[in-house]
mmCIF file as Biopython writes it, N, C-alpha, C and O atoms, coordinates in Angstrom:
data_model
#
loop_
_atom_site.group_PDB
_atom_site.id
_atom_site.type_symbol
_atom_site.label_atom_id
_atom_site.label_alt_id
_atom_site.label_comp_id
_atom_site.label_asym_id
_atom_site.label_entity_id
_atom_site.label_seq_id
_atom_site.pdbx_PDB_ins_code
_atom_site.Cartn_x
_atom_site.Cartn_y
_atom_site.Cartn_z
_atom_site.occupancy
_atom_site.B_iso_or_equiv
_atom_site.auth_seq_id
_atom_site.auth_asym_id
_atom_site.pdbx_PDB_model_num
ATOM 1   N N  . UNK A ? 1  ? -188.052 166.012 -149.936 1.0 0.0 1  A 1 
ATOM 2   C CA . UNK A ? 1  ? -186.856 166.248 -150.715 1.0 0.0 1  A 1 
ATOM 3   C C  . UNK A ? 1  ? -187.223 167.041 -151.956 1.0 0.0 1  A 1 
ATOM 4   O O  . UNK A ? 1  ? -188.393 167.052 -152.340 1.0 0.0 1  A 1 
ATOM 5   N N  . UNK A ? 2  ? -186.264 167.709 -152.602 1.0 0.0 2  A 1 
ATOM 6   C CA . UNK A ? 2  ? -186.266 168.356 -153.675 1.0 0.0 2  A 1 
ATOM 7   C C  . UNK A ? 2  ? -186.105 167.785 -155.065 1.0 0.0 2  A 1 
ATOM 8   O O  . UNK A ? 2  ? -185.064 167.173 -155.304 1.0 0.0 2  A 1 
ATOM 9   N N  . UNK A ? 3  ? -187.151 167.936 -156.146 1.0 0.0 3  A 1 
ATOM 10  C CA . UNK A ? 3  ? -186.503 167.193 -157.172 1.0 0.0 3  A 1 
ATOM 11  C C  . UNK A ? 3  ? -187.293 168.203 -158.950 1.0 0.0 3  A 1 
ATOM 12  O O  . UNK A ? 3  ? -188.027 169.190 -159.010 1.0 0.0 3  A 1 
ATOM 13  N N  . UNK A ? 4  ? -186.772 167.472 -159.909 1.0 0.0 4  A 1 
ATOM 14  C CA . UNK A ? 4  ? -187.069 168.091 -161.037 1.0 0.0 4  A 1 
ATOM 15  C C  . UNK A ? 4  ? -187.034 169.706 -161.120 1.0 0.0 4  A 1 
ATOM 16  O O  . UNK A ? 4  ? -187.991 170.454 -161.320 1.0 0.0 4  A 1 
ATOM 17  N N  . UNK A ? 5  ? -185.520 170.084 -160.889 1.0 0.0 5  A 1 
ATOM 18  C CA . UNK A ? 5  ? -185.727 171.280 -160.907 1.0 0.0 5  A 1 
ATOM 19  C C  . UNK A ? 5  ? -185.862 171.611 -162.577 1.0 0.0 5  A 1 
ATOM 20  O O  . UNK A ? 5  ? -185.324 170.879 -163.409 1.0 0.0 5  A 1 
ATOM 21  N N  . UNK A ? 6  ? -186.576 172.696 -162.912 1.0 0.0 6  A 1 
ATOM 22  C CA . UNK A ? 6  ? -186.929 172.902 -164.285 1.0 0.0 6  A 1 
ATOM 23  C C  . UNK A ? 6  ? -187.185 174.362 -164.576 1.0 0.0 6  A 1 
ATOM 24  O O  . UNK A ? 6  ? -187.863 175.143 -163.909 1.0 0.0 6  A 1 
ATOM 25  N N  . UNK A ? 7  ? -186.501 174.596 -165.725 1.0 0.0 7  A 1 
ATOM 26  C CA . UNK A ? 7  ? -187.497 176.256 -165.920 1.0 0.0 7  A 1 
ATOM 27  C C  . UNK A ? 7  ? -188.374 176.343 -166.638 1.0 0.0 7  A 1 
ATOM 28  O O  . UNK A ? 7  ? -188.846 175.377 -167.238 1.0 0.0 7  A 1 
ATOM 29  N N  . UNK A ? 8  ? -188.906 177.861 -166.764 1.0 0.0 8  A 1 
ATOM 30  C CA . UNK A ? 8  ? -190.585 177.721 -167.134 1.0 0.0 8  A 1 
ATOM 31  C C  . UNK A ? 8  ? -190.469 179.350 -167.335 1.0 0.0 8  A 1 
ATOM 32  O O  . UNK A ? 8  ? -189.618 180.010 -166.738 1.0 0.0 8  A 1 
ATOM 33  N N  . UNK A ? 9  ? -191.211 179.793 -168.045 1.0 0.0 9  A 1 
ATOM 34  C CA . UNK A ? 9  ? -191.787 181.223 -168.668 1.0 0.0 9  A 1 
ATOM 35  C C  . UNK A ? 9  ? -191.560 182.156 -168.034 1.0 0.0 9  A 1 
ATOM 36  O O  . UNK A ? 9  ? -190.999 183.154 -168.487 1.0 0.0 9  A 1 
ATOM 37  N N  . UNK A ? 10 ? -192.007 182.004 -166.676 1.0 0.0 10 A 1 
ATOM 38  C CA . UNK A ? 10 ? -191.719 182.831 -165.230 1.0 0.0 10 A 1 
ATOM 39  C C  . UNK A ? 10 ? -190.491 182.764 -164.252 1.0 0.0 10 A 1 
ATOM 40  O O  . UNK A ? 10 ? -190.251 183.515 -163.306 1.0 0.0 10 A 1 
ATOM 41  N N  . UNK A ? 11 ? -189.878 181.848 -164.635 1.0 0.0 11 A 1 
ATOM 42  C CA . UNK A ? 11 ? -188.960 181.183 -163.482 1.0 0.0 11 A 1 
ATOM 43  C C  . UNK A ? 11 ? -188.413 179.719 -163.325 1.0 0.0 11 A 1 
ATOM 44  O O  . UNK A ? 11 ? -188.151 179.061 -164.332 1.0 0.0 11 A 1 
ATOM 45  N N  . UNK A ? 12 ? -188.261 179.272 -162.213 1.0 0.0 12 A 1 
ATOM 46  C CA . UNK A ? 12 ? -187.980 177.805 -161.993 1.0 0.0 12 A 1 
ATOM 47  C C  . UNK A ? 12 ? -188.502 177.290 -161.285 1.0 0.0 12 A 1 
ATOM 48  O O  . UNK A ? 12 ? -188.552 177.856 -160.193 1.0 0.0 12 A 1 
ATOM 49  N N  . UNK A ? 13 ? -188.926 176.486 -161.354 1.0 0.0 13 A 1 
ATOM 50  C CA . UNK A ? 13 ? -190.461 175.480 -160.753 1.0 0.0 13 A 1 
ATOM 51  C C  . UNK A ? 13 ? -189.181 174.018 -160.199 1.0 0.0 13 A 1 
ATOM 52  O O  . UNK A ? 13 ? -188.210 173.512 -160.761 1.0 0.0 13 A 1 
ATOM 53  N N  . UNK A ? 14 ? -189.629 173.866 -159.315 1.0 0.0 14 A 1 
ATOM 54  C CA . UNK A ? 14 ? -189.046 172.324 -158.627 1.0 0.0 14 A 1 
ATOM 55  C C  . UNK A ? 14 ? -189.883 171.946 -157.200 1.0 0.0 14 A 1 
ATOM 56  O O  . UNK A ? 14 ? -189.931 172.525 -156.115 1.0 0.0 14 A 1 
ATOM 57  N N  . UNK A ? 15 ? -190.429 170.883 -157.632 1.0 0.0 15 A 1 
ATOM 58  C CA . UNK A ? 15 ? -190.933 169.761 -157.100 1.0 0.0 15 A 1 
ATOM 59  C C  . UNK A ? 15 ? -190.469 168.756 -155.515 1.0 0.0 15 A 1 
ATOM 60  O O  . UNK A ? 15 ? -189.623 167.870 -155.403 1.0 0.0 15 A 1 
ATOM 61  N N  . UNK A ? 16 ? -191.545 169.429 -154.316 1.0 0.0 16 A 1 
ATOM 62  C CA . UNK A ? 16 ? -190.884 169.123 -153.338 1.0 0.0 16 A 1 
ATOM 63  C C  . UNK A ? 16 ? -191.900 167.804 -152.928 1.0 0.0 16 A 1 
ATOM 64  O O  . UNK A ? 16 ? -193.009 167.820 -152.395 1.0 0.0 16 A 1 
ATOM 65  N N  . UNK A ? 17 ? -191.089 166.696 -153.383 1.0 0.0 17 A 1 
ATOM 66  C CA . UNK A ? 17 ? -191.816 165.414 -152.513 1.0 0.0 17 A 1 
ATOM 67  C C  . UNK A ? 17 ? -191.689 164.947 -150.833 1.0 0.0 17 A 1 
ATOM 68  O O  . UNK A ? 17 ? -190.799 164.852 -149.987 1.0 0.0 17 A 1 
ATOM 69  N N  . UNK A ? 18 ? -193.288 164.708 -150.944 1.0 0.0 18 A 1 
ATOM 70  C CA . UNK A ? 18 ? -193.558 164.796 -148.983 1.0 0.0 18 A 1 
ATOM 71  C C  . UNK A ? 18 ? -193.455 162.950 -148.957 1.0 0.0 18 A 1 
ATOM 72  O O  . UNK A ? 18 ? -193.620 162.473 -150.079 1.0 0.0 18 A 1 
ATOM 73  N N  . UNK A ? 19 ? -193.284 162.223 -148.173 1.0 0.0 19 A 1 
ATOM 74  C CA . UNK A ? 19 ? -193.476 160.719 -147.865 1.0 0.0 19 A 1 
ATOM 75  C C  . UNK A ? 19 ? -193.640 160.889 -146.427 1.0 0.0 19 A 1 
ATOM 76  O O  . UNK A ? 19 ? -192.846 161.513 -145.724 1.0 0.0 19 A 1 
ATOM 77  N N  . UNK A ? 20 ? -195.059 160.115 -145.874 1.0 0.0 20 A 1 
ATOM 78  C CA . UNK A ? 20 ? -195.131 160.445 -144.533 1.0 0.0 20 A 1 
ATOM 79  C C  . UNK A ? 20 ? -195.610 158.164 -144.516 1.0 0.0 20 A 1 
ATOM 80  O O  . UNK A ? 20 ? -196.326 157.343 -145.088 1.0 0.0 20 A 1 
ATOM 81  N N  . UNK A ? 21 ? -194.448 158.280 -143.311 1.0 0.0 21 A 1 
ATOM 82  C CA . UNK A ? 21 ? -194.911 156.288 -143.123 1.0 0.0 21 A 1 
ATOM 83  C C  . UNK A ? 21 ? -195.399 156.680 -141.800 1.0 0.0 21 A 1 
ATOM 84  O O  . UNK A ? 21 ? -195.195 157.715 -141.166 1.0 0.0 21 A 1 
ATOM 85  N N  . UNK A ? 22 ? -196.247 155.394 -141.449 1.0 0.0 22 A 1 
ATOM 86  C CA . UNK A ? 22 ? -196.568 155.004 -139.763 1.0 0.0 22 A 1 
ATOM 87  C C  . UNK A ? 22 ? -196.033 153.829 -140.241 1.0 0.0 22 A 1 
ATOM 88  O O  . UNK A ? 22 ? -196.401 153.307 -141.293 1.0 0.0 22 A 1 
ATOM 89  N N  . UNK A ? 23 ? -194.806 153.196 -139.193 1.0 0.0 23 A 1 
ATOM 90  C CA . UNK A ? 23 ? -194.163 152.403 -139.013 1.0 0.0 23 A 1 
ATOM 91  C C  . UNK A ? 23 ? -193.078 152.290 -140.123 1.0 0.0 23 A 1 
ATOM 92  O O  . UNK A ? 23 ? -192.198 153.134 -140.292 1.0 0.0 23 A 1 
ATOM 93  N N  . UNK A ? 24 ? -193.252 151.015 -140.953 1.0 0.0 24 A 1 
ATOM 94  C CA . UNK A ? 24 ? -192.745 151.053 -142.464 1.0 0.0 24 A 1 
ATOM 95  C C  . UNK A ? 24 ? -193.801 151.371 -143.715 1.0 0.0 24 A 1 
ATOM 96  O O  . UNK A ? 24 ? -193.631 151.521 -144.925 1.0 0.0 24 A 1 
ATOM 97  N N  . UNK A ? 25 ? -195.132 151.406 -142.729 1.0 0.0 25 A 1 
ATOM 98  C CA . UNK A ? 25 ? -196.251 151.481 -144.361 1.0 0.0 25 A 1 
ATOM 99  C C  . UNK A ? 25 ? -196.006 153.088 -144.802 1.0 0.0 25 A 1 
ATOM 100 O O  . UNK A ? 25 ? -195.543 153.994 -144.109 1.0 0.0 25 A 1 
ATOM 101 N N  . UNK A ? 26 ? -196.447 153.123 -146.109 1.0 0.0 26 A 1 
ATOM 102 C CA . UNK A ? 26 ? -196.979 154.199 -146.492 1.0 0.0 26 A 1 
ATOM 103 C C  . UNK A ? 26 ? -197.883 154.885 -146.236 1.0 0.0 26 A 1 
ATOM 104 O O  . UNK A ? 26 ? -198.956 154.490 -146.692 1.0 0.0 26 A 1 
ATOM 105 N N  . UNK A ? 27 ? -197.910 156.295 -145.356 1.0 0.0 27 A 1 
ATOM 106 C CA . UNK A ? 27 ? -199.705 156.542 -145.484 1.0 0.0 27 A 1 
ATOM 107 C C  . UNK A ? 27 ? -199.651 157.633 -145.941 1.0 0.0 27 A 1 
ATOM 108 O O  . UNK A ? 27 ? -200.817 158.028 -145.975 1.0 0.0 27 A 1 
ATOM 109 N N  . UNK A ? 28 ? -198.797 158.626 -146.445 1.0 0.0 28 A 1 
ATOM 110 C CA . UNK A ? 28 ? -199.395 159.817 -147.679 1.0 0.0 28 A 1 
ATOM 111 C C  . UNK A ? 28 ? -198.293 159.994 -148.362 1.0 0.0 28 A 1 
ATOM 112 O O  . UNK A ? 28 ? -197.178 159.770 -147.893 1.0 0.0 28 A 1 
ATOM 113 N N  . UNK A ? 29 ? -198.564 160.507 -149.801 1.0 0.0 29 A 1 
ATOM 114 C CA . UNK A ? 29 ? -197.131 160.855 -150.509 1.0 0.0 29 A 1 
ATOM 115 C C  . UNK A ? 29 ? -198.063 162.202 -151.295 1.0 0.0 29 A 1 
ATOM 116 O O  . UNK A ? 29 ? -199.277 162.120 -151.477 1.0 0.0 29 A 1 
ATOM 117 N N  . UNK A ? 30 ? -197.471 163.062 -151.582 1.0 0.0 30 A 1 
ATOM 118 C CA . UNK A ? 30 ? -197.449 164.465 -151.861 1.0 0.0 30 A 1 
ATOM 119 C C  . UNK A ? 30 ? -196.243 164.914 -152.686 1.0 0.0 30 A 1 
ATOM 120 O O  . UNK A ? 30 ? -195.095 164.859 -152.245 1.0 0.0 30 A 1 
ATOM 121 N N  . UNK A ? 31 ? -196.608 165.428 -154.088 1.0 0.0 31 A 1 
ATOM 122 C CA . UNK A ? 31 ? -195.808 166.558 -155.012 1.0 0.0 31 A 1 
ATOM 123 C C  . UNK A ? 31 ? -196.106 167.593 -154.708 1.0 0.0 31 A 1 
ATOM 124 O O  . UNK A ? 31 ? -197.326 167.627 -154.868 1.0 0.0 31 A 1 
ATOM 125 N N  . UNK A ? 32 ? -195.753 168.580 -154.329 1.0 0.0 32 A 1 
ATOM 126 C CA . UNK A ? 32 ? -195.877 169.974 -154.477 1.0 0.0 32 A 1 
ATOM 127 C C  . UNK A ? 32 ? -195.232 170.875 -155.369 1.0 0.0 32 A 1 
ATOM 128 O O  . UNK A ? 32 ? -194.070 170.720 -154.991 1.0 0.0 32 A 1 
ATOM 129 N N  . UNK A ? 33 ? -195.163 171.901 -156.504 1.0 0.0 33 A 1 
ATOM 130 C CA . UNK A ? 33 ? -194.615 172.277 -157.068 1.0 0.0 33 A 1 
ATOM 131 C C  . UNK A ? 33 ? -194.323 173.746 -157.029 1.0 0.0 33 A 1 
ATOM 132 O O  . UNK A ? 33 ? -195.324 174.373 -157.375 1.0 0.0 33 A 1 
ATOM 133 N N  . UNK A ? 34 ? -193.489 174.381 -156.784 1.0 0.0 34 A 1 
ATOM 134 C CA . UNK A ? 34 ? -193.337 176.032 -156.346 1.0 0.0 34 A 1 
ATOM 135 C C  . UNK A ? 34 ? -192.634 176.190 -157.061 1.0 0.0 34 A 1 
ATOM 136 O O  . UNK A ? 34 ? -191.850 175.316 -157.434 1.0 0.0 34 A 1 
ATOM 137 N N  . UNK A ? 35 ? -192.697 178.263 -157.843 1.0 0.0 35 A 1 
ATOM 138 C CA . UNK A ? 35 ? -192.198 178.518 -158.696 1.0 0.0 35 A 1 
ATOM 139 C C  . UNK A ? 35 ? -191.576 179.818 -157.763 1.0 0.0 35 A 1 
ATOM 140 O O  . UNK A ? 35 ? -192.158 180.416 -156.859 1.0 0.0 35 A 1 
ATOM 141 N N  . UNK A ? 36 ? -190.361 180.020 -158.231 1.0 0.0 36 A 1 
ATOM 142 C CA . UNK A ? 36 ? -189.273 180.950 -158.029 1.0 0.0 36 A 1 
ATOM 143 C C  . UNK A ? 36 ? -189.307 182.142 -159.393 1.0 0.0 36 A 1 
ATOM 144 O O  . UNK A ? 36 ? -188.559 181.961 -160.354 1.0 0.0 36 A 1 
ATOM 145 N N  . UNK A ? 37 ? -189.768 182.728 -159.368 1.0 0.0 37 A 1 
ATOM 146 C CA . UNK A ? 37 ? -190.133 184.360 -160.133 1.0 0.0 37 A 1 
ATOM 147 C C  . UNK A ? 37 ? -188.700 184.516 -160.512 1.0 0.0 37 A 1 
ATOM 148 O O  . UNK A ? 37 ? -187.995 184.725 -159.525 1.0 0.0 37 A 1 
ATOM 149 N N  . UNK A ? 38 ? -187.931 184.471 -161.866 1.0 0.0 38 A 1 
ATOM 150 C CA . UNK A ? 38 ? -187.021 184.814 -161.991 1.0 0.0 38 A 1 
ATOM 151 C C  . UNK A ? 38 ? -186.908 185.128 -163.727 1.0 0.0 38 A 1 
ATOM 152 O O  . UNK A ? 38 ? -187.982 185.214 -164.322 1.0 0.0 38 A 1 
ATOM 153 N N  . UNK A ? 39 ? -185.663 185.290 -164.502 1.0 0.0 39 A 1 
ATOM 154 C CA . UNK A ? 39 ? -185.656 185.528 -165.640 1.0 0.0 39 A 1 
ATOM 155 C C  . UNK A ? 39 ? -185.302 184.168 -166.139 1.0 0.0 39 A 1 
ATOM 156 O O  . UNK A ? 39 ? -184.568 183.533 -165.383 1.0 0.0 39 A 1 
ATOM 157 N N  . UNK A ? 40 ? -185.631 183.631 -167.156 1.0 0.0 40 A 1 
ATOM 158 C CA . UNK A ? 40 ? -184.705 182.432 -167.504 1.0 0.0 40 A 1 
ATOM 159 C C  . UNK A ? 40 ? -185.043 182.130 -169.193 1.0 0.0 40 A 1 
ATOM 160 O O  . UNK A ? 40 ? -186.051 182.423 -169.836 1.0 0.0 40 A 1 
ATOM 161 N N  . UNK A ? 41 ? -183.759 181.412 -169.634 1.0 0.0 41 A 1 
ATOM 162 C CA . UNK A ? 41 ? -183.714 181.001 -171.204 1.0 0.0 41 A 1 
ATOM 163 C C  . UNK A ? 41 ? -185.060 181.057 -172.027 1.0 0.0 41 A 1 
ATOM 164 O O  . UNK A ? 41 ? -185.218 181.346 -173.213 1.0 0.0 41 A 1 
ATOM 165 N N  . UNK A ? 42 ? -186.059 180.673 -170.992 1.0 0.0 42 A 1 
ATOM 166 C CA . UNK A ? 42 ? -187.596 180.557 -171.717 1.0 0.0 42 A 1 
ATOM 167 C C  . UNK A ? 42 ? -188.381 181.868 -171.312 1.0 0.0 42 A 1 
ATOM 168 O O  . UNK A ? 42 ? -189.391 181.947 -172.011 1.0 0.0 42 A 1 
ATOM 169 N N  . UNK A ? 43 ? -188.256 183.081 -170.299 1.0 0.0 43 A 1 
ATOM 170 C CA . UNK A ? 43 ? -188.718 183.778 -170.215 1.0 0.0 43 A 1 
ATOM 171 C C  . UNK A ? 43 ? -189.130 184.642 -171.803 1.0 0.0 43 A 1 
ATOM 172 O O  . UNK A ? 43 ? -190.213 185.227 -171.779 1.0 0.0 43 A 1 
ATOM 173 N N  . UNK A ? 44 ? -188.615 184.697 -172.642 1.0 0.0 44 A 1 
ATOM 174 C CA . UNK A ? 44 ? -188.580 185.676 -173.886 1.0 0.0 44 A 1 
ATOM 175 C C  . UNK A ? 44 ? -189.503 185.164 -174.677 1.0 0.0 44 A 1 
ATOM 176 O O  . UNK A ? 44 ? -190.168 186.005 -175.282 1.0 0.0 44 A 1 
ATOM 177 N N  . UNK A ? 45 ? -189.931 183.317 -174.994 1.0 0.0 45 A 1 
ATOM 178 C CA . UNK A ? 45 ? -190.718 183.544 -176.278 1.0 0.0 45 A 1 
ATOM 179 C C  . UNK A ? 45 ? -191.989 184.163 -176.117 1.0 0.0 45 A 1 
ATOM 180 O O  . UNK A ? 45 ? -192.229 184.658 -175.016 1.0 0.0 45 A 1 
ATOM 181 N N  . UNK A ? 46 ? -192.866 184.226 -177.036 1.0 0.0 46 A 1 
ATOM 182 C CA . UNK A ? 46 ? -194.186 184.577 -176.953 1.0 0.0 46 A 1 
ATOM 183 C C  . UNK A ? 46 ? -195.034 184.121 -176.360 1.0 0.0 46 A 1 
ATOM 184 O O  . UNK A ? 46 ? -194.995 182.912 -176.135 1.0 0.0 46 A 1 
ATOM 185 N N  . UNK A ? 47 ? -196.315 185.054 -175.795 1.0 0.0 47 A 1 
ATOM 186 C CA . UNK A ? 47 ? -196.946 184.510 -174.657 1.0 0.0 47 A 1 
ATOM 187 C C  . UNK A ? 47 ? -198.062 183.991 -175.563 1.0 0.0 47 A 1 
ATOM 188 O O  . UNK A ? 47 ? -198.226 184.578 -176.633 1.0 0.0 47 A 1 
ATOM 189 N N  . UNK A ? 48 ? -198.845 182.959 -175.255 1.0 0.0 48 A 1 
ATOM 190 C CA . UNK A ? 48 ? -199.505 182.022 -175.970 1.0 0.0 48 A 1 
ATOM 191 C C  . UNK A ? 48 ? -200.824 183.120 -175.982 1.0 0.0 48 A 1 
ATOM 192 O O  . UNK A ? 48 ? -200.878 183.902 -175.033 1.0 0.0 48 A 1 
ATOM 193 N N  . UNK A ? 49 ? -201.860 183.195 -177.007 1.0 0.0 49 A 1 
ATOM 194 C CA . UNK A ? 49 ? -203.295 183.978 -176.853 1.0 0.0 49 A 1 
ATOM 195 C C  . UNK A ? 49 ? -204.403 183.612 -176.193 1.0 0.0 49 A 1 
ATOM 196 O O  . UNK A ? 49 ? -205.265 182.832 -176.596 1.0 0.0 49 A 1 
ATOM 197 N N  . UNK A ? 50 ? -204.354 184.388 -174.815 1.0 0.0 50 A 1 
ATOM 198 C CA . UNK A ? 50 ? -205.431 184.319 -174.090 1.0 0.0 50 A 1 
ATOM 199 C C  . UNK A ? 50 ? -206.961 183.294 -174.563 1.0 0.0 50 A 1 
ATOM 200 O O  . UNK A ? 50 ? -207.868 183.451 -175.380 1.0 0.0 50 A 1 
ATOM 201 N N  . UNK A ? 51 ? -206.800 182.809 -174.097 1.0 0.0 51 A 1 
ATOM 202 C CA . UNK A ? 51 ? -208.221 181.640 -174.300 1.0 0.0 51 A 1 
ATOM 203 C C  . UNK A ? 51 ? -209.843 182.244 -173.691 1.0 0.0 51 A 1 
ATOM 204 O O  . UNK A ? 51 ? -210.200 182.201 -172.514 1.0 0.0 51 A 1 
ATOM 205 N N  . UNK A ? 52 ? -210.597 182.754 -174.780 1.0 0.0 52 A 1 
ATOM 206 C CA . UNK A ? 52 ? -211.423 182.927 -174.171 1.0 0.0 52 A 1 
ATOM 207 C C  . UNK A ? 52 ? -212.529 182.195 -172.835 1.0 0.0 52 A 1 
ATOM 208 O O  . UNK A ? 52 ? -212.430 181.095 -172.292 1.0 0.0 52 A 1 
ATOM 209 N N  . UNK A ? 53 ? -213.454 183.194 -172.634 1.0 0.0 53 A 1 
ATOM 210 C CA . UNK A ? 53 ? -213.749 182.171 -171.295 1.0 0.0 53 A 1 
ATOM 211 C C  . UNK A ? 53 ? -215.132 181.990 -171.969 1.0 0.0 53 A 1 
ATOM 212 O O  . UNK A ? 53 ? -215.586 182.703 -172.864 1.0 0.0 53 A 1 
ATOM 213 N N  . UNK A ? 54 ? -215.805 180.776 -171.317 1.0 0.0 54 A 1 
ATOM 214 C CA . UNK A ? 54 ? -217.144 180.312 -172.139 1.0 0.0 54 A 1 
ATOM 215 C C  . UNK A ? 54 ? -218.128 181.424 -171.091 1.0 0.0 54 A 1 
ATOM 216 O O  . UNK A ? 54 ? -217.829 181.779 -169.951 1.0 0.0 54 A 1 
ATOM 217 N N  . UNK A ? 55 ? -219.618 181.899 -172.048 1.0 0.0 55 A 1 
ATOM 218 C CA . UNK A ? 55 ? -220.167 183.002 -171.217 1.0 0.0 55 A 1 
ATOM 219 C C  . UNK A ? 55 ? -221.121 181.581 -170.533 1.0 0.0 55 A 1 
ATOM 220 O O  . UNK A ? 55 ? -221.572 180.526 -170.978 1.0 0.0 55 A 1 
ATOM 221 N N  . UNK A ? 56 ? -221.092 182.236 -169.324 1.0 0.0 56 A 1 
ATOM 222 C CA . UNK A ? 56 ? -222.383 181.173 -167.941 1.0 0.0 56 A 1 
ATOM 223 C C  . UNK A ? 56 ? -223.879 181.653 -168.798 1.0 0.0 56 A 1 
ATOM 224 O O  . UNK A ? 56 ? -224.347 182.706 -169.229 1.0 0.0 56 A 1 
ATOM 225 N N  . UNK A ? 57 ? -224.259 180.314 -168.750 1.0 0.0 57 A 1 
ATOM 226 C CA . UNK A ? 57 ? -225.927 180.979 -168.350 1.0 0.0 57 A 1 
ATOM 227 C C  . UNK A ? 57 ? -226.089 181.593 -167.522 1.0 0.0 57 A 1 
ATOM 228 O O  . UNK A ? 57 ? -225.350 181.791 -166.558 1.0 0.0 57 A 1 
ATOM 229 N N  . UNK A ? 58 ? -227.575 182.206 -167.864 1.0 0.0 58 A 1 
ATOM 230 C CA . UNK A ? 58 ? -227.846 182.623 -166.501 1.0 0.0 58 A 1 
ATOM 231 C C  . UNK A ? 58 ? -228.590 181.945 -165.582 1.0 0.0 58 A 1 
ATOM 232 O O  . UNK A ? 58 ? -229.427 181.090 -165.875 1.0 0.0 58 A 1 
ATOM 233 N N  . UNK A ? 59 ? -228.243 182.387 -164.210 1.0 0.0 59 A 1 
ATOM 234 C CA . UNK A ? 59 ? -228.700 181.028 -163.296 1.0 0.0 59 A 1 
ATOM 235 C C  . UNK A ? 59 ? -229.954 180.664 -163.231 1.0 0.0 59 A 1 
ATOM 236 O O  . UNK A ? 59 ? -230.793 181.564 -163.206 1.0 0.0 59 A 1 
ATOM 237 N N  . UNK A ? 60 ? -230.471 179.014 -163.180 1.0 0.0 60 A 1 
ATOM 238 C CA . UNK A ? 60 ? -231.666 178.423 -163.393 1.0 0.0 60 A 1 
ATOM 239 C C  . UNK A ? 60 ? -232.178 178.094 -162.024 1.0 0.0 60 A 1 
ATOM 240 O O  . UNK A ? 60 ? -233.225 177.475 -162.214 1.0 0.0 60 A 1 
ATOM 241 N N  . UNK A ? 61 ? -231.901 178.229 -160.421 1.0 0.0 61 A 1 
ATOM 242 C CA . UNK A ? 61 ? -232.427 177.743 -159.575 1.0 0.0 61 A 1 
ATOM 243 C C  . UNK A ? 61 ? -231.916 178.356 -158.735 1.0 0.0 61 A 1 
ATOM 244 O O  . UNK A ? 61 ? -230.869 178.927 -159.037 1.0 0.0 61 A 1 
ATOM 245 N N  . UNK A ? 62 ? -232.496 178.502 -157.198 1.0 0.0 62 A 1 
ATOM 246 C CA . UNK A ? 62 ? -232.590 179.034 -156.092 1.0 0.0 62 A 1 
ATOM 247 C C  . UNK A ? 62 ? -232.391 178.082 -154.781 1.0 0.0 62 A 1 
ATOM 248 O O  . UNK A ? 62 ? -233.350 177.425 -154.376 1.0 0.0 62 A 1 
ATOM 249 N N  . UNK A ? 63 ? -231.343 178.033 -154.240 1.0 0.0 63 A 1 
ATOM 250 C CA . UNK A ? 63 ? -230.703 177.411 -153.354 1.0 0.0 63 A 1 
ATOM 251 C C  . UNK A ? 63 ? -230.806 178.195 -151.844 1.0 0.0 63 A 1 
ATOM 252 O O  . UNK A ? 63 ? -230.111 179.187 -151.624 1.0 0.0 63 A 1 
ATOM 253 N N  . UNK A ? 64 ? -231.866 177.577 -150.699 1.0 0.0 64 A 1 
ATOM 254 C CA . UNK A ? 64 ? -232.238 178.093 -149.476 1.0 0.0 64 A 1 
ATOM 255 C C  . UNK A ? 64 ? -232.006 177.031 -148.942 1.0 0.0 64 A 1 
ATOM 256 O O  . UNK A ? 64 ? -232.163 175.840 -149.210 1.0 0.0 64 A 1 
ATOM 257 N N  . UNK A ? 65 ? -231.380 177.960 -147.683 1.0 0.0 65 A 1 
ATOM 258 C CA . UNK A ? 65 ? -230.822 176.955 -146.477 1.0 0.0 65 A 1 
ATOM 259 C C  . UNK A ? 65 ? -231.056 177.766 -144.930 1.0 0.0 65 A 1 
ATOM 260 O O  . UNK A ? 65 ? -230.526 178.793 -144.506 1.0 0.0 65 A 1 
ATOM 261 N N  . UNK A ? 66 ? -231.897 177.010 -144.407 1.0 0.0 66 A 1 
ATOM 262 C CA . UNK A ? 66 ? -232.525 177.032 -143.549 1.0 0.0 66 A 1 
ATOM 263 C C  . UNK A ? 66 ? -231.823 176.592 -141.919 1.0 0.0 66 A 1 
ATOM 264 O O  . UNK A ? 66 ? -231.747 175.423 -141.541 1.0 0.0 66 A 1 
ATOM 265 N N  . UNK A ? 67 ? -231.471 177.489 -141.302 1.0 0.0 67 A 1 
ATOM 266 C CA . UNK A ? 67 ? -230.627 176.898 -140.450 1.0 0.0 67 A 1 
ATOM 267 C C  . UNK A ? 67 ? -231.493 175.977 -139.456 1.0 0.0 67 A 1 
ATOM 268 O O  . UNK A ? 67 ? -232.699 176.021 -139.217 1.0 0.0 67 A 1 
ATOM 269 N N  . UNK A ? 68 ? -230.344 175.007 -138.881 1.0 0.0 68 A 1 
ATOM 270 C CA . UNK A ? 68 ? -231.605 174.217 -137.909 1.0 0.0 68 A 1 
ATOM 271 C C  . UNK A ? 68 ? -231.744 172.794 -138.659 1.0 0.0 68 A 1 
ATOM 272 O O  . UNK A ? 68 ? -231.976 171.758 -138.037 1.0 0.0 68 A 1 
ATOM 273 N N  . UNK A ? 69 ? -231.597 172.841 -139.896 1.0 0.0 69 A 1 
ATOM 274 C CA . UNK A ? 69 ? -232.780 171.613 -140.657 1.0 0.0 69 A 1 
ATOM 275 C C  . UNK A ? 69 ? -232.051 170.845 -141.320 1.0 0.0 69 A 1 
ATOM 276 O O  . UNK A ? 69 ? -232.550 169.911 -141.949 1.0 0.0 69 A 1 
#
């Protein structure tokens, strides 16, 4: 089912809940959230400043894999 429809910077985001039973139990429940690309009330404010990214070391070890073993 469909729920929390909401807008957002890009569009409108709403929340499709999965419920899967064997018998009456529960055995998975799932949010999924998909966004619809559109204009909306919040599309206009300012876009927040890019967050830099932390720099990697450089790599310390050598990873071999040997098929077979």
């Amino acid at each position: 089912r469909a729920d929390n429809m909401r807008e957002h910077r890009r569009g409108l985001l709403v929340d499709i809940l999965t419920d899967v039973k064997v018998g009456n139990e529960l055995a998975w429940q799932q949010v999924t959230t998909f966004l619809h690309q559109q204009r909306t009330s919040l599309s206009d404010e300012p876009k927040a400043a890019p967050q830099k990214q932390p720099k990697l070391p450089p790599p310390n070890a050598i990873l071999r894999i040997t098929p077979g073993q």
